[in-house]
Backbone bond lengths (Angstrom), bond angles and torsions (degrees), N, CA, C in turn:
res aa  C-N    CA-C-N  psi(-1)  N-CA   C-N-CA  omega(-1)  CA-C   N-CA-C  phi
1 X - - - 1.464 - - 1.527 110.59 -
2 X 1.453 122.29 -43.10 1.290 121.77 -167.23 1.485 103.39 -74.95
3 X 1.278 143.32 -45.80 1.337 158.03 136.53 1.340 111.18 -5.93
4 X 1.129 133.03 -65.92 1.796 147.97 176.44 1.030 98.57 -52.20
5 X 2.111 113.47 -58.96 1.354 110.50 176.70 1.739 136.10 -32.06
6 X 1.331 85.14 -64.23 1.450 114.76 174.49 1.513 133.57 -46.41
7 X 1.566 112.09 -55.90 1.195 125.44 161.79 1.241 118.12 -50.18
8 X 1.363 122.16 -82.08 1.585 126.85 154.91 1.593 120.33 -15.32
9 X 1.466 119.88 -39.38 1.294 96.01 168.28 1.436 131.38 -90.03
10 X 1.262 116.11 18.04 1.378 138.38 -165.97 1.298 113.69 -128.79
11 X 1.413 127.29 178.98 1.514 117.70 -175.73 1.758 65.82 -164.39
12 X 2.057 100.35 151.67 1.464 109.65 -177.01 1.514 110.42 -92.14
13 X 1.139 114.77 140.32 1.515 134.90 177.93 1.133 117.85 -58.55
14 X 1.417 150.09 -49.73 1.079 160.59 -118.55 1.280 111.15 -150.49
15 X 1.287 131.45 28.45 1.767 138.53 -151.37 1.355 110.17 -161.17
16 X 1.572 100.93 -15.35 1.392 97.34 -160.74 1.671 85.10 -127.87
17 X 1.872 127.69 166.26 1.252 136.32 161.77 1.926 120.25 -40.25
18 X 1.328 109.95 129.03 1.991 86.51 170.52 0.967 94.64 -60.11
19 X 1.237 150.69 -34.28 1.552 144.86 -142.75 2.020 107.53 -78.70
20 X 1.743 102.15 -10.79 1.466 88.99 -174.34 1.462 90.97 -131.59
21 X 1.686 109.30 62.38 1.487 112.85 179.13 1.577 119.89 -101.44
22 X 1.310 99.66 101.56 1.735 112.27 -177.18 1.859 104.30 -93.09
23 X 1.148 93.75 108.35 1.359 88.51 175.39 1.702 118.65 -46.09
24 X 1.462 129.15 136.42 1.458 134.39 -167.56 1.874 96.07 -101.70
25 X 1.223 127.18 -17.92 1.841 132.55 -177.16 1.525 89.68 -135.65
26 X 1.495 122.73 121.96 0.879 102.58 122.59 1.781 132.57 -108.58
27 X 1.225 149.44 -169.79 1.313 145.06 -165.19 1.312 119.09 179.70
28 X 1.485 126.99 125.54 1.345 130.24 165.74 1.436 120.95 -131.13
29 X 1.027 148.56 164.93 1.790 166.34 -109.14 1.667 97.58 -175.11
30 X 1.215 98.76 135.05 1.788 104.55 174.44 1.871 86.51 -80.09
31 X 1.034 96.79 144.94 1.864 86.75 144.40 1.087 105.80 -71.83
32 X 1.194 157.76 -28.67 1.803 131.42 -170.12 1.985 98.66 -77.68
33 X 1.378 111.72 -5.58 1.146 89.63 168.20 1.694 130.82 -116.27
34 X 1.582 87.17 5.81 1.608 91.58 173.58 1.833 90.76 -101.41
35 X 1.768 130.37 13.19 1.557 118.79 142.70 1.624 120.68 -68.49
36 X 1.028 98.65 -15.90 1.576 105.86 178.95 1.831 97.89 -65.17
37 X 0.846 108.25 -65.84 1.408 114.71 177.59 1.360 138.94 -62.60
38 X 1.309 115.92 -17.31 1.279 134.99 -174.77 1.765 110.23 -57.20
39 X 0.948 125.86 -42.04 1.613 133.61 174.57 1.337 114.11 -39.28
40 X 1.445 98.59 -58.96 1.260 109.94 -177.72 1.961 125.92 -62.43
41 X 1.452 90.09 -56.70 1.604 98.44 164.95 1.444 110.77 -41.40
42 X 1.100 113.40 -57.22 1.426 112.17 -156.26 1.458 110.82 -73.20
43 X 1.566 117.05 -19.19 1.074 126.59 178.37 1.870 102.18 -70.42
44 X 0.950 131.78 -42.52 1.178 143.29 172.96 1.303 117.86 -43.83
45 X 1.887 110.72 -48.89 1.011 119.16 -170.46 1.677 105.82 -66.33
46 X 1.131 108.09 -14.16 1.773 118.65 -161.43 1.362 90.71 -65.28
47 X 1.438 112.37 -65.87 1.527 135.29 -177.37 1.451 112.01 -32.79
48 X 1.340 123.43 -37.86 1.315 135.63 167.47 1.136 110.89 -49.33
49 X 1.713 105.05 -56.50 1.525 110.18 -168.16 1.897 125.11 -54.82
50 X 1.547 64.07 -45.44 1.755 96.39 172.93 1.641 108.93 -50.02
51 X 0.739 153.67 -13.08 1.381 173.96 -148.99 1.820 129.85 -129.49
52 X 1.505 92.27 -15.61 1.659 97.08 -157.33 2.275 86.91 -90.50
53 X 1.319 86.13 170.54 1.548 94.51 -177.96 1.756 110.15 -105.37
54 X 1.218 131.58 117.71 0.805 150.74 159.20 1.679 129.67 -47.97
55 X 1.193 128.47 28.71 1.461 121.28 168.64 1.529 122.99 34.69
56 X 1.396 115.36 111.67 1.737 106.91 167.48 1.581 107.62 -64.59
57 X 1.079 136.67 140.04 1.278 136.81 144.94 1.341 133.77 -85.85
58 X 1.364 122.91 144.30 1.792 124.10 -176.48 1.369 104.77 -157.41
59 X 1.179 134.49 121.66 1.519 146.32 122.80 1.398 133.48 -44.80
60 X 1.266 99.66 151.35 1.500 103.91 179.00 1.285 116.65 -76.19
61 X 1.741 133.99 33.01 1.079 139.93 -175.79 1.404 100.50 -131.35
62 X 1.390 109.75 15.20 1.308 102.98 -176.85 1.391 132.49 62.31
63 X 1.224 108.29 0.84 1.703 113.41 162.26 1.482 118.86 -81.70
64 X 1.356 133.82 -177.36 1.673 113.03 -137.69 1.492 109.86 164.17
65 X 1.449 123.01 98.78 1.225 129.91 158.12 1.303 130.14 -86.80
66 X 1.285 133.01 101.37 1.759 110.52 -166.66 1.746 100.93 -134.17
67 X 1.330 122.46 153.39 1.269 121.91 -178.53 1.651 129.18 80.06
68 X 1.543 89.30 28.63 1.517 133.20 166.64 1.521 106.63 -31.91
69 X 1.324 112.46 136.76 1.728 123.31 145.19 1.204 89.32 -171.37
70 X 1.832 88.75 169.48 1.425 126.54 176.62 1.538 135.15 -114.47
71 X 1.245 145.95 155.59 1.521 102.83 173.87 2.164 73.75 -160.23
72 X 1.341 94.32 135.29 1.369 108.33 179.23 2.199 93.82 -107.58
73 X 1.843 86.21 122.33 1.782 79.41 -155.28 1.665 87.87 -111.90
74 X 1.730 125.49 -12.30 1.523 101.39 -169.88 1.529 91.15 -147.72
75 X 1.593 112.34 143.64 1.085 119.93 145.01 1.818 131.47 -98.70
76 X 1.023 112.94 110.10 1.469 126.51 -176.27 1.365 120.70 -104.19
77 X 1.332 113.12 15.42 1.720 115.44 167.49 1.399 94.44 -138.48
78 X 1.582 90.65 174.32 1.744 119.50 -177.70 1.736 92.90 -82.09
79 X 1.589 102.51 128.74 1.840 99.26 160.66 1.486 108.22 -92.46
80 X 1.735 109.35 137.18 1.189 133.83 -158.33 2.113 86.95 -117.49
81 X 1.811 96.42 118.98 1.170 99.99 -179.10 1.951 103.98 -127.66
82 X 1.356 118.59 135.61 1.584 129.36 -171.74 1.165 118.65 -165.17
83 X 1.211 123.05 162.05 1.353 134.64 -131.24 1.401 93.23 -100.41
84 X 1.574 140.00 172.15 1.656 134.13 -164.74 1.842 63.14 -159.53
85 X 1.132 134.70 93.28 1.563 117.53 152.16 1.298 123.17 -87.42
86 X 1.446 124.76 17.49 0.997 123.61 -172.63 2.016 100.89 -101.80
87 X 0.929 107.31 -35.81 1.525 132.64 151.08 1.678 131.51 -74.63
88 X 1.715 98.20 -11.80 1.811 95.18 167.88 1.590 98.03 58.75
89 X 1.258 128.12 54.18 1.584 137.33 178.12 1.233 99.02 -170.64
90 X 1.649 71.18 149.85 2.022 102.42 174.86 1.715 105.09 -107.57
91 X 1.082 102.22 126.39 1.636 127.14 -170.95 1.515 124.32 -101.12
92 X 1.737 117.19 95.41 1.293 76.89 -172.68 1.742 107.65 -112.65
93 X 1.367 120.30 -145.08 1.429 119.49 179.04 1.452 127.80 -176.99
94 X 1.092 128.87 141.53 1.233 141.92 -176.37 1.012 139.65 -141.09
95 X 1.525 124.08 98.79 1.634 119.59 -151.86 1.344 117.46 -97.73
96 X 1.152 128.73 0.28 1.339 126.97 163.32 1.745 120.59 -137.75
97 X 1.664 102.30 101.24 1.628 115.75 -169.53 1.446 91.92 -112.25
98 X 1.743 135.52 169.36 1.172 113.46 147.04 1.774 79.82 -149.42
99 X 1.765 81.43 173.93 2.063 90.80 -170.54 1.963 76.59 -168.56
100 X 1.809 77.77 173.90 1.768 105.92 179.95 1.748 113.06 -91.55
101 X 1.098 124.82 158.61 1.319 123.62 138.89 1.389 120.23 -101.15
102 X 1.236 115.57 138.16 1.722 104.41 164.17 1.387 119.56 -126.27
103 X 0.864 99.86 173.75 1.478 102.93 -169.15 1.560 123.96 -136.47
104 X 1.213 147.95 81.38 1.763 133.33 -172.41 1.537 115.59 -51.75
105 X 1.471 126.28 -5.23 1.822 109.33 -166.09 1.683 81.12 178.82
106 X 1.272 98.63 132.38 1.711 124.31 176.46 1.198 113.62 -139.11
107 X 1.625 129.34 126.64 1.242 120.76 147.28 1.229 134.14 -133.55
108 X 1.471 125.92 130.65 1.336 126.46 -166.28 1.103 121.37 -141.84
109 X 1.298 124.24 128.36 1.914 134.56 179.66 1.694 123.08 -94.26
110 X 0.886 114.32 91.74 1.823 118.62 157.28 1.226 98.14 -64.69
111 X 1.489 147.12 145.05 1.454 126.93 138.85 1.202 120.93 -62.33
112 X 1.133 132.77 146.22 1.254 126.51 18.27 1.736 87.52 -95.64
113 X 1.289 143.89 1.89 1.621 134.46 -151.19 1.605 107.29 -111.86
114 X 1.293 114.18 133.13 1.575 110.20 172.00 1.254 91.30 -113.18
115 X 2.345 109.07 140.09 1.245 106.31 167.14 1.156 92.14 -123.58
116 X 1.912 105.81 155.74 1.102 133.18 -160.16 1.515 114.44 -144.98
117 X 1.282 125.31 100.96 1.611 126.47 162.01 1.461 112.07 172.90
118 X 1.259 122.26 -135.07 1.597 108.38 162.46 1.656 127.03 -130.66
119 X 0.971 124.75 163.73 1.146 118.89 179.55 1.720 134.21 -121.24
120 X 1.139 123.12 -163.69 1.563 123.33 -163.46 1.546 104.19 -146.92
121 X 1.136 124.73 104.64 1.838 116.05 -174.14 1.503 88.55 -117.90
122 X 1.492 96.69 126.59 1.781 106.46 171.74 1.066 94.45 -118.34
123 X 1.793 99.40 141.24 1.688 109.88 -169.22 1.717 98.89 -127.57
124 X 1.225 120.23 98.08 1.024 118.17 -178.86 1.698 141.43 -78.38
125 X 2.132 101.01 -6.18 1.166 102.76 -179.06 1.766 104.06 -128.49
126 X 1.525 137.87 88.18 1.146 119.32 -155.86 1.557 88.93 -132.30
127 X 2.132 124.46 145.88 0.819 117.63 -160.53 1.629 96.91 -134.87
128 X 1.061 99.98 144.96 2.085 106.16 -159.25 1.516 99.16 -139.39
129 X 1.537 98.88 108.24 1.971 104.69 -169.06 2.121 74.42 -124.34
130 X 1.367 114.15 145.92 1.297 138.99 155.35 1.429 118.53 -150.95
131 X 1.583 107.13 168.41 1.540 112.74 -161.31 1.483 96.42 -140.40
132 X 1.453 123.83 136.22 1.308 114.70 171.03 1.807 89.17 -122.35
133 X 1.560 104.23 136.88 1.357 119.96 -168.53 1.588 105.83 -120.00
134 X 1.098 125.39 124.18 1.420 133.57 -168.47 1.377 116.05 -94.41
135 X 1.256 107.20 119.59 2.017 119.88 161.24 1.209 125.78 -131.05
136 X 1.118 125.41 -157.82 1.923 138.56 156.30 1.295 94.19 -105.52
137 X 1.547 78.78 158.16 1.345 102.77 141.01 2.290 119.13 -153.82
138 X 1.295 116.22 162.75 1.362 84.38 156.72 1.177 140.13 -104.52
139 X 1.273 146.56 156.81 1.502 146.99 154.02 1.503 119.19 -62.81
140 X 1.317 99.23 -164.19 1.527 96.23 -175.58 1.253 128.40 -87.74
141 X 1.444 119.07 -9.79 1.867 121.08 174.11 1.478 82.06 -97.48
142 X 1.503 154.56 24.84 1.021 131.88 154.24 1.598 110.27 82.05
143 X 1.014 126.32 19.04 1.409 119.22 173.34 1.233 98.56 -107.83
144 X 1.477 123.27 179.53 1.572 134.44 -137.36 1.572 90.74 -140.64
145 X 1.425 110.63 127.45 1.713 120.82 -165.63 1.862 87.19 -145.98
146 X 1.143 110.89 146.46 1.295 135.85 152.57 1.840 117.38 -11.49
147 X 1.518 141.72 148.72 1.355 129.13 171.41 1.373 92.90 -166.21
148 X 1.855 112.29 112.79 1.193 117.33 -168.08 1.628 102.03 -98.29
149 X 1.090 118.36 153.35 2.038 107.14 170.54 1.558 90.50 -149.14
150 X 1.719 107.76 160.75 1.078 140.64 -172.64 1.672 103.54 -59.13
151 X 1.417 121.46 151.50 1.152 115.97 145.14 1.613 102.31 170.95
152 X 1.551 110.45 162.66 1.424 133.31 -155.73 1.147 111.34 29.76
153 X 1.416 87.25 80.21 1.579 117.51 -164.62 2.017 91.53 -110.67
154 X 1.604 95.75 124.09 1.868 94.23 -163.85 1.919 84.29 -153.57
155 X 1.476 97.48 121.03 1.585 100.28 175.04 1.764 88.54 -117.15
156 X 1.408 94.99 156.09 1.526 80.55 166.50 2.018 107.20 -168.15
157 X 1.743 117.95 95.69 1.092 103.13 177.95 1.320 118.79 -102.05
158 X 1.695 112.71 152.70 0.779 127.04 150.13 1.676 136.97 -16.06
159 X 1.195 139.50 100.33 1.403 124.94 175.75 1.238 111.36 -101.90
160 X 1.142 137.11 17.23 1.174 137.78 -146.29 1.723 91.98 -121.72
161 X 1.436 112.89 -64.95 1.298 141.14 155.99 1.642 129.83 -35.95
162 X 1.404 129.12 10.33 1.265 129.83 -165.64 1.735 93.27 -127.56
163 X 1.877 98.39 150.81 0.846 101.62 170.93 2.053 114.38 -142.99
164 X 0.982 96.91 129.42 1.375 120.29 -149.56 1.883 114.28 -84.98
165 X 1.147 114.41 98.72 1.532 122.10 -177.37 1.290 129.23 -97.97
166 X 1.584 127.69 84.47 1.081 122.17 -167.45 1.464 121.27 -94.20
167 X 1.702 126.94 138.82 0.973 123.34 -179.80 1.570 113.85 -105.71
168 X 1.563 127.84 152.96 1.602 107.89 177.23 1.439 108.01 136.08
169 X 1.588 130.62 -177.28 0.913 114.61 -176.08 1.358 126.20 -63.56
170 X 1.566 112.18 -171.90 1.585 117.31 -168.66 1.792 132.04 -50.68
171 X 1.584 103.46 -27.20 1.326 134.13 -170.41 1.736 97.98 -82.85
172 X 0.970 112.68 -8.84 1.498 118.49 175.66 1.624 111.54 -90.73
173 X 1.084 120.54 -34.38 1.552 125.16 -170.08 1.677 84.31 -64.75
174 X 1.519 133.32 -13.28 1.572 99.27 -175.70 1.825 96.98 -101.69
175 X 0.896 153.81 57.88 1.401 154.82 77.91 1.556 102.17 91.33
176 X 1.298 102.43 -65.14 1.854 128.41 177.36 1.645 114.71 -48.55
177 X 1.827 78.96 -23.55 2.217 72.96 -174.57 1.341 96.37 -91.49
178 X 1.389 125.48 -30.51 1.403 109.80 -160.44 1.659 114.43 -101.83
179 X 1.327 103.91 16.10 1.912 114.80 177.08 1.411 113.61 -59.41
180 X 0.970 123.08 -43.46 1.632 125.48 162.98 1.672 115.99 -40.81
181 X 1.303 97.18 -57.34 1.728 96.03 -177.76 1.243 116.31 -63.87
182 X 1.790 105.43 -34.49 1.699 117.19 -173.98 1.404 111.57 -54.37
183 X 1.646 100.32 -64.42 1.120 116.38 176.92 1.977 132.57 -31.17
184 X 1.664 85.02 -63.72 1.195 73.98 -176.01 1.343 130.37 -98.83
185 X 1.126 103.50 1.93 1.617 113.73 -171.58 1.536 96.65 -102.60
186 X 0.836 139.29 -19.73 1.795 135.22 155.73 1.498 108.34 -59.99
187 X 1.559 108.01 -63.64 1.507 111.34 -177.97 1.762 121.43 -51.87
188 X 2.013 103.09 -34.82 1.438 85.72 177.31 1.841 107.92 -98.76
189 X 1.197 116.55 23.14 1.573 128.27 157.43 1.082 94.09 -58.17
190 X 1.132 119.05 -82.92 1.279 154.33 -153.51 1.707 122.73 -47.99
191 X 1.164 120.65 -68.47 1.282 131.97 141.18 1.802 118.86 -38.32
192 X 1.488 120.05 -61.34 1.109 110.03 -177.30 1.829 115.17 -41.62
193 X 1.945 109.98 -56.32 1.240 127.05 -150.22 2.309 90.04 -73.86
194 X 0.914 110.04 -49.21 1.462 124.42 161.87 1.535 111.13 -34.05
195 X 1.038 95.13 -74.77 2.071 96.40 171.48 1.330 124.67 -46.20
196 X 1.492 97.40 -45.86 1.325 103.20 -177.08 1.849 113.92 -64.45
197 X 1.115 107.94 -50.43 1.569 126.20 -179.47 1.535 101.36 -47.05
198 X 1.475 112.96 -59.29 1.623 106.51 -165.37 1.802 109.25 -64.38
199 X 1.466 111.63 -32.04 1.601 129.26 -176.30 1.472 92.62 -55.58
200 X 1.130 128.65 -58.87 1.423 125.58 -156.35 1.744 116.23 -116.81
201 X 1.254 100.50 -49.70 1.311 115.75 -164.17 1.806 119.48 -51.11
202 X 1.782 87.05 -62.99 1.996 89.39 152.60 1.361 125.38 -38.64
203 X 1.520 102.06 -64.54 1.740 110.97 -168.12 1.546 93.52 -52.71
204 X 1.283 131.55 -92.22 1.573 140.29 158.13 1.375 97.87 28.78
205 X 1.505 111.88 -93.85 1.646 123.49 -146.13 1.884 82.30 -55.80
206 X 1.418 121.05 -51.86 1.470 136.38 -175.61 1.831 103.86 -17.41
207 X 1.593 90.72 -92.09 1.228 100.38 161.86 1.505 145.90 -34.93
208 X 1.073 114.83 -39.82 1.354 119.54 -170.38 1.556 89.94 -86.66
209 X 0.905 160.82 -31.94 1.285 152.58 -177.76 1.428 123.38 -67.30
210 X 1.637 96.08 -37.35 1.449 111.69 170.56 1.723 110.08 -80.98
211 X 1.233 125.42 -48.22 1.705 121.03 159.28 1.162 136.64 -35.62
212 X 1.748 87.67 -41.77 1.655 103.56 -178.52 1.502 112.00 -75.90
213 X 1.918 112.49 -32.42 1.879 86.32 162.63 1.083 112.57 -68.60
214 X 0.990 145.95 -71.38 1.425 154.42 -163.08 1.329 110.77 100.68
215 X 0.929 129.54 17.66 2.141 134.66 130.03 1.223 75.42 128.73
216 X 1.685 131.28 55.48 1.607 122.90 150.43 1.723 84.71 -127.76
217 X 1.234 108.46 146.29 1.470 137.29 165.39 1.351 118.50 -124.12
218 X 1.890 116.06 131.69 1.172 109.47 158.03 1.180 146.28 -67.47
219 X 1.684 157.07 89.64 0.891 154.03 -133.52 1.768 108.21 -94.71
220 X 1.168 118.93 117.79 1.558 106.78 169.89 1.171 117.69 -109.93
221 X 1.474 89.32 107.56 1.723 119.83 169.80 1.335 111.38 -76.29
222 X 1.426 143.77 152.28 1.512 137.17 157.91 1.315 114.45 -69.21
223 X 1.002 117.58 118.93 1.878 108.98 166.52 1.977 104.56 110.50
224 X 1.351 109.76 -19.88 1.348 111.65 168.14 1.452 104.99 -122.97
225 X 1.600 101.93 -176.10 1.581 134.92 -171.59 1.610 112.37 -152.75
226 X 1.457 99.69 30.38 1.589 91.70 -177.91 1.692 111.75 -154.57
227 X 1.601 109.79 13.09 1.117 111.27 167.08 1.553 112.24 -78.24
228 X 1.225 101.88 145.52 1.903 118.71 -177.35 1.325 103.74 -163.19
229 X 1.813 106.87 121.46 1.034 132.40 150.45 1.693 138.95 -57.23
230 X 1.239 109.39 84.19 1.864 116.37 -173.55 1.472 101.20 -68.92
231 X 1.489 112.32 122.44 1.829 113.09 -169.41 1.257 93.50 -156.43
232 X 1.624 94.10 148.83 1.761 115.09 138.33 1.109 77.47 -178.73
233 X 1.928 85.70 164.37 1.506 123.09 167.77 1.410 118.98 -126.08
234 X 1.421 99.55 139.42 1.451 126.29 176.58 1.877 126.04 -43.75
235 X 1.294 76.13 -56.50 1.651 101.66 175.26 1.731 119.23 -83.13
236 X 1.316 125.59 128.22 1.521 115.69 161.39 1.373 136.14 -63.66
237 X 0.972 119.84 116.30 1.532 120.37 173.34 1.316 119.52 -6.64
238 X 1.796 130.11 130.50 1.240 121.40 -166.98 1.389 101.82 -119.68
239 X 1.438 107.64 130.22 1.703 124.58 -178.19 1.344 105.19 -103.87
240 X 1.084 139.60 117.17 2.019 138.81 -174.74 1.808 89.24 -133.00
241 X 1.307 85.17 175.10 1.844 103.66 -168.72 1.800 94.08 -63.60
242 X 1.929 111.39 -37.60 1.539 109.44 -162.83 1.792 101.90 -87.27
243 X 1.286 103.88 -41.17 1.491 101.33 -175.38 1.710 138.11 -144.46
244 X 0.916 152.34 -148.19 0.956 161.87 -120.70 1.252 121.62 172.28
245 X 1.861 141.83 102.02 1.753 119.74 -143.88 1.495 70.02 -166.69
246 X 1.385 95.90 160.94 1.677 132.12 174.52 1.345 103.43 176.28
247 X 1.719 102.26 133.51 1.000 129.76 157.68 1.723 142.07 -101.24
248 X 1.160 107.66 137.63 1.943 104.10 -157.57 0.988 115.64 -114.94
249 X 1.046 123.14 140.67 2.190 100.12 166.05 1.573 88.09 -121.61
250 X 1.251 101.72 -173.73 1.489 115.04 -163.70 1.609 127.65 166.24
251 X 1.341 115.19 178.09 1.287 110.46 166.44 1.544 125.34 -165.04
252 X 1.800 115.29 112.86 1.401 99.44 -159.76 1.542 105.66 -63.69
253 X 1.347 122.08 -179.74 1.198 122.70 171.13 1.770 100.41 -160.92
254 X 1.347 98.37 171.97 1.643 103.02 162.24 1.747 104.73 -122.70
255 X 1.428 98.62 138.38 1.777 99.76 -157.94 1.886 99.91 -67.28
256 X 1.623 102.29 -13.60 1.646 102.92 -159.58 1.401 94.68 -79.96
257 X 1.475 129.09 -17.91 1.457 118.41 177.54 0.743 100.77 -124.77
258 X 1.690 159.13 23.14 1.480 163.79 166.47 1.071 109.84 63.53
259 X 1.511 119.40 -156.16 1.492 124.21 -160.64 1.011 117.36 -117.83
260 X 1.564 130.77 105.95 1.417 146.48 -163.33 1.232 112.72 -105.37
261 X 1.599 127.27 119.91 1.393 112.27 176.23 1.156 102.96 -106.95
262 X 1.789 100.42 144.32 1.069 106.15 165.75 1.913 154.76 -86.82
263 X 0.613 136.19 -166.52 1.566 126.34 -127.05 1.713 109.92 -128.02
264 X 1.198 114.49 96.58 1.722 99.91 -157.57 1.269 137.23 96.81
265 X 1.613 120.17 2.69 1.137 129.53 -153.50 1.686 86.97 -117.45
266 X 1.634 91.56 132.52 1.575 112.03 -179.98 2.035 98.04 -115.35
267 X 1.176 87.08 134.16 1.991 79.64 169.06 1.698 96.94 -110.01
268 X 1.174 97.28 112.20 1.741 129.88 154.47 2.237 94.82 -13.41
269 X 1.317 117.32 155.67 1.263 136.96 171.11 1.874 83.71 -78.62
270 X 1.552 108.68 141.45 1.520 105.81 179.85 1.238 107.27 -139.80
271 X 1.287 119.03 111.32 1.716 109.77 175.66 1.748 124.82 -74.50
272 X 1.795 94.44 141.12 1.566 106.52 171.01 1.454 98.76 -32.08
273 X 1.192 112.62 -100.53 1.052 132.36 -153.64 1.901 120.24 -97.12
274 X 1.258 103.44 134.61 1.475 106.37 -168.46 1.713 107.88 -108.16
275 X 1.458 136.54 85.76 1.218 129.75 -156.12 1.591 105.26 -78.87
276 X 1.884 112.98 -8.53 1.179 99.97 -178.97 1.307 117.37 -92.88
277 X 1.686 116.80 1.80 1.589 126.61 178.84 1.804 93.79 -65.52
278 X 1.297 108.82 117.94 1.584 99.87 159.96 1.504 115.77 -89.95
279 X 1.077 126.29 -8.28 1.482 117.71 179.20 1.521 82.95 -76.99
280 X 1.254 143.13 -24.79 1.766 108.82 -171.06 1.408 138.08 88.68
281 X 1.469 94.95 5.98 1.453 125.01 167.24 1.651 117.85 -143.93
């Protein structure tokens, strides 16, 4: 029964012209209900951050940060998530994160004083806005899958707000001389390696996951291990002020007897969006 079900509500992707592509699902999300969720994502996204590589820095003065990391350790605001339709992306944001820098080996000269050891920069006010913007693209059998890219992409810390722990010899306990260097050369570490991550790094992991099936999905059925969904869509994902929608075509199958289309099956005209669903999906 679930099988009959299934097929029938689908029509196969890959059998038929792109040119006669009727979406077989369509589906949309209120935004107030992908706010339900937003905490969590974004918490994820941290984890990313948490992860990115930090650059040694050096001047031609012979001063010298090397043995860099980052670690984003608290969220202390509400994340604020909304629609960019002018960009076809969902945007979200968070204006108050804070985390450490560390450092294994520092060196820095005031005259007459060179300091030398490592240090600890706590940044207590740092603000992380990104946009994931929706397209196609194709793969290699030529069917049409999802292509997410970066945008309103806005880091922004605090300098005002940091407080600066140096370890090392004696010329270090004065702290006050070397805040300039701390300051800003952590902060534009910091921001640069951050920017860079949300520009690519999201979209990246995004993509490659979706390339890497190549418009087969595993389906988990109870009681099997061989349902897979054959998909793509024509159209890009639609972001509006009310919602959030994509449409799929497809076709379940079981891989042990391949992919059979079925026979007579018309898919109904299907609307984006249903304003009389009150659940919002």
């Amino acid at each position: 029964m679930l099988a009959n079900i299934l097929t029938t509500a689908l029509v196969a992707s890959t059998a038929m012209a792109q040119t006669d592509m009727t979406p077989g699902i369509k589906a949309s999300l209120d935004i107030a209900v992908l706010e339900q969720a937003k905490d969590v994502y974004f918490d994820n996204i941290v984890n990313l951050i948490n992860n990115l590589t930090i650059p040694d820095f050096e001047d031609s003065d012979g001063n010298y940060m090397r043995g860099n990391s980052f670690v984003l350790d608290q969220r202390t605001d509400n994340v604020y998530i909304y629609p960019d339709t002018a960009n076809n992306a969902l945007v979200m944001r968070c204006e108050k994160l804070s985390g450490v820098f560390y450092n294994d080996a520092f060196r820095y000269k005031v005259w007459p004083f060179t300091a030398k050891g490592h240090s600890d920069v706590i940044i207590n006010t740092i603000l992380v806005q990104f946009g994931l913007a929706f397209g196609t693209t194709d793969v290699e059998n030529n069917r049409r899958v999802p292509y997410i890219t970066g945008v309103d992409i806005d880091v922004d810390i605090n300098r005002f707000d940091i407080n600066i722990q140096i370890y090392g010899n004696i010329w270090s306990d004065f702290a006050s001389l070397f805040e300039v260097f701390f300051v800003g050369t952590v902060a534009d570490l910091i921001d640069q390696a951050m920017t860079y991550g949300l520009q690519t790094g999201i979209p990246a992991v995004s993509n490659h996951y979706i390339s890497a099936s190549d418009g087969y999905l595993p389906i988990p059925v109870p009681g099997t291990v061989n349902w897979t969904l054959d998909w793509e869509t024509e159209n890009r994902a639609e972001v509006t002020n009310k919602y959030f929608g994509v449409g799929v075509r497809g076709l379940f199958f079981d891989k042990e007897i391949g992919e059979v289309l079925p026979e007579g099956v018309t898919i109904p005209e299907l609307p984006q969006h249903n304003e009389t669903k009150t659940q919002q999906f």
